[in-house]
C-alpha positions as CSV (number, residue, x, y, z in Angstrom):
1,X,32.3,48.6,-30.3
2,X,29.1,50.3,-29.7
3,X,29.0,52.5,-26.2
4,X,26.0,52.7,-24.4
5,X,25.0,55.3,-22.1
6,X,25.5,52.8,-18.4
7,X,28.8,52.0,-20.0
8,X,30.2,56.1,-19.7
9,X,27.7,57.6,-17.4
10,X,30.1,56.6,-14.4
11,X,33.1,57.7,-16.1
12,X,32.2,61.2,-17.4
13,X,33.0,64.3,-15.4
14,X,29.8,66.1,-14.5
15,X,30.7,69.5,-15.4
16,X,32.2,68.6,-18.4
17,X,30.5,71.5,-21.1
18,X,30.0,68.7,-23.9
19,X,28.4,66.0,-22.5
20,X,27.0,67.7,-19.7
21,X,28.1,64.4,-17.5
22,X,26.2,62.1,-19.3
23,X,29.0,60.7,-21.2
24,X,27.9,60.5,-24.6
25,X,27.3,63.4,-27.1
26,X,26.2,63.8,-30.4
27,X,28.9,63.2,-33.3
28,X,28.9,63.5,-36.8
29,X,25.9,62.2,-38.6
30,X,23.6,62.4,-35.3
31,X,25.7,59.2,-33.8
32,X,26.3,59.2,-30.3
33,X,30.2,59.1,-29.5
34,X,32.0,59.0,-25.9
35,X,32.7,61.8,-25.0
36,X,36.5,63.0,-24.5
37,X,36.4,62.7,-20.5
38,X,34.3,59.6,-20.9
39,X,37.6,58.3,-22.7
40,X,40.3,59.9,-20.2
41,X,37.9,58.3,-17.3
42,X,38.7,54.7,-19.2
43,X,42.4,55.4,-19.2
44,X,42.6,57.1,-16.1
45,X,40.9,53.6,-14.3
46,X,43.2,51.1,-16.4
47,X,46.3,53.6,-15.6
48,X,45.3,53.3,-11.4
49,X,45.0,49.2,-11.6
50,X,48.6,49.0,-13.8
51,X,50.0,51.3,-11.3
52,X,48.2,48.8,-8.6
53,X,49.8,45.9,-10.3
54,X,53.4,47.0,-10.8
55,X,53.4,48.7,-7.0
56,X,52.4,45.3,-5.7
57,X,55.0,42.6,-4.1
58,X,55.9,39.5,-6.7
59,X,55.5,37.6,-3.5
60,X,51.6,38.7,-4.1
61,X,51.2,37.9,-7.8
62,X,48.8,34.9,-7.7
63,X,48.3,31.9,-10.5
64,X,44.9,32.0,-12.0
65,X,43.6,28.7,-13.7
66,X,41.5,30.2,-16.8
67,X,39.5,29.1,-19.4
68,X,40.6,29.3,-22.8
69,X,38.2,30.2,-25.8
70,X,37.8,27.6,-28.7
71,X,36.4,24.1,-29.2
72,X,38.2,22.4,-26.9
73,X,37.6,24.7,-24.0
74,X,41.3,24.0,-22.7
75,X,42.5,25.7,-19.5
76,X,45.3,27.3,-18.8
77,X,47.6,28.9,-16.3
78,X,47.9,33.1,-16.1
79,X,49.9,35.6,-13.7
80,X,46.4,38.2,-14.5
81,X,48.7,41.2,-12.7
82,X,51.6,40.3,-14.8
83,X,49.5,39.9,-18.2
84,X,47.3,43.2,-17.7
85,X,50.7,44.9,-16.9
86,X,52.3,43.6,-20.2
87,X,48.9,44.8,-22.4
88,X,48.5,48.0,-21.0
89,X,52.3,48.8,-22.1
90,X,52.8,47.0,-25.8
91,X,48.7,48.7,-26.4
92,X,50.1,52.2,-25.4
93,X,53.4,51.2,-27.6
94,X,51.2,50.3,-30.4
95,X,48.4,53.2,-30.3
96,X,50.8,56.0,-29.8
97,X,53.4,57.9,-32.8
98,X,57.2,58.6,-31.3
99,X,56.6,62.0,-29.6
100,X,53.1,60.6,-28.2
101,X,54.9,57.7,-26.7
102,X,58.4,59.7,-25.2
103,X,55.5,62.2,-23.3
104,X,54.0,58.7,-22.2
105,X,57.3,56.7,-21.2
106,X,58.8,59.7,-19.2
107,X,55.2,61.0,-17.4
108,X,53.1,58.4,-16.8
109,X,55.4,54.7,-17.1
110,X,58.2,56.7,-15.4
111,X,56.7,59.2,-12.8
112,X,58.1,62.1,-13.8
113,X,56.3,65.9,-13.1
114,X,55.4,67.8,-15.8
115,X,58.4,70.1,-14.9
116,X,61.2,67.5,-16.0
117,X,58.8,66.3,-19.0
118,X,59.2,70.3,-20.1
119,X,62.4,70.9,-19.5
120,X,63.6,67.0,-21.0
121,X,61.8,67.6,-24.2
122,X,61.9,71.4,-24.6
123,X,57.9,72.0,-24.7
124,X,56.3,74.4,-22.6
125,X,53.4,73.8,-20.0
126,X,50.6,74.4,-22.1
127,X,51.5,71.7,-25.0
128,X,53.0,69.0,-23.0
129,X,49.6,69.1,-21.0
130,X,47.5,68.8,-24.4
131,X,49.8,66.0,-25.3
132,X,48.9,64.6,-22.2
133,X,44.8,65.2,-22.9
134,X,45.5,63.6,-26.1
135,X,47.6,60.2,-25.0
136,X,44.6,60.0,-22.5
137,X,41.6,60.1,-25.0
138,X,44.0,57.6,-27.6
139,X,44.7,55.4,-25.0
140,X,41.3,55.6,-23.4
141,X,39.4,54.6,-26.6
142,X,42.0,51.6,-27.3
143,X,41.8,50.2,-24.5
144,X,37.9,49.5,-24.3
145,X,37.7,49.3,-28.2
146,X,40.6,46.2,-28.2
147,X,39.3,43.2,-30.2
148,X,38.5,40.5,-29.5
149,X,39.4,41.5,-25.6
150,X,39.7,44.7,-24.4
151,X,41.4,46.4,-21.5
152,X,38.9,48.6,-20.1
153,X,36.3,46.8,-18.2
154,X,38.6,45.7,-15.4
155,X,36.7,43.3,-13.7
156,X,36.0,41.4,-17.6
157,X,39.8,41.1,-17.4
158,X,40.7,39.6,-14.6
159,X,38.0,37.6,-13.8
160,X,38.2,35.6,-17.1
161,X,35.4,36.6,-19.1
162,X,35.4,34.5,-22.6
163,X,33.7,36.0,-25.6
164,X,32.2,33.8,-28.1
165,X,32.6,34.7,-32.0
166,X,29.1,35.1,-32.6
167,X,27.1,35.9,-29.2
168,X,27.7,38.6,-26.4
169,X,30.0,37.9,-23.9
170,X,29.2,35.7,-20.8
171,X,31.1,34.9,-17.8
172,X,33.0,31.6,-16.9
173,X,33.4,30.7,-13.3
174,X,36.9,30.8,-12.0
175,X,36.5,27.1,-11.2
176,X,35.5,24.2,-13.2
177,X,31.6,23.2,-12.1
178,X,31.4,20.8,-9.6
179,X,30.4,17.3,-11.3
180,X,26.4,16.8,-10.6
181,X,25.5,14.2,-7.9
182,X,24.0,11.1,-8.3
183,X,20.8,10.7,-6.3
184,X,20.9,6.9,-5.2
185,X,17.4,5.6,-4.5
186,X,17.1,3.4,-1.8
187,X,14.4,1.0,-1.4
188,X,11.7,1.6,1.5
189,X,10.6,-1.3,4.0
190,X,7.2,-0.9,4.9
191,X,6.3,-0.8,9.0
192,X,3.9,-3.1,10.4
């Protein structure tokens, strides 16, 4: 996944001493990589919109008729709220070792202050926060790296962008097209 620089520049923190708030910064070989609050900006959005979702009444969930990517350009059914919900924890299951993902469960899935994290795993203040940093910039970089449809550009996700194999990624209306009109022509009497 290649970042560009309108892809982090709204994400990075501007007095952030690496990247000066441009979002990328130089890496190894003179390649430009996001920079580490460029990645805890990515997880910090997809963490506010699962919080959004799971916060929000099941009487509000809507249906969304998608398309589906292939040959036969099938659609389908979706819950969006319910999906993103599902990805954003079996991603953070996946991208995350056992101590990673216990720091994870208890602070961010289950609300708890970095007091009770301490004091339930026995770590002090300064290395549960690094943990923290850490899950952030993992989880961050997963969720906008995900193949063949990531996470991270929220508004790709629930507004059922499809990505061809070969070509970039274009957008699909939420609607099937209307069918095109048929112009009938009707014969013209001439006045006298």
């Amino acid at each position: 996944m290649q970042w560009t620089r309108s892809d982090t520049l709204v994400l990075a923190l501007e007095p952030c001493a690496h990247c000066a708030g441009e979002g990328l910064r130089e890496g190894r070989r003179g390649k430009s990589v996001p920079c580490n609050c460029t990645l805890r900006g990515v997880f910090r959005a997809c963490y506010k919109r699962f919080r959004y979702c799971v916060t929000q009444e099941k009487s509000m969930s809507r249906v969304s008729l998608e398309y589906t990517a292939g040959r036969d350009r099938r659609m389908s059914y979706g819950r969006k709220d319910e999906e993103y919900c599902a990805d954003f924890y079996l991603v953070s299951k996946r991208h995350l070792d056992e101590f990673e993902f216990k720091v994870f469960k208890y602070h961010f899935l289950l609300g708890a202050d970095w007091k009770l994290c301490c004091r339930k795993m026995g770590l002090d203040r300064g290395n549960f926060f690094h943990a923290v940093y850490r899950i952030e910039q993992k989880l961050g970089r997963a969720f906008r790296e995900l193949k063949p449809y990531g996470l991270y550009p929220l508004d790709e996700y629930f507004t059922g962008t499809t990505h061809s194999m070969d070509r970039a990624a274009k957008v699909e209306p939420s609607q099937p097209p209307a069918p095109p009109r048929i112009r009938l022509r009707i014969p013209l009497r001439k006045c006298a």
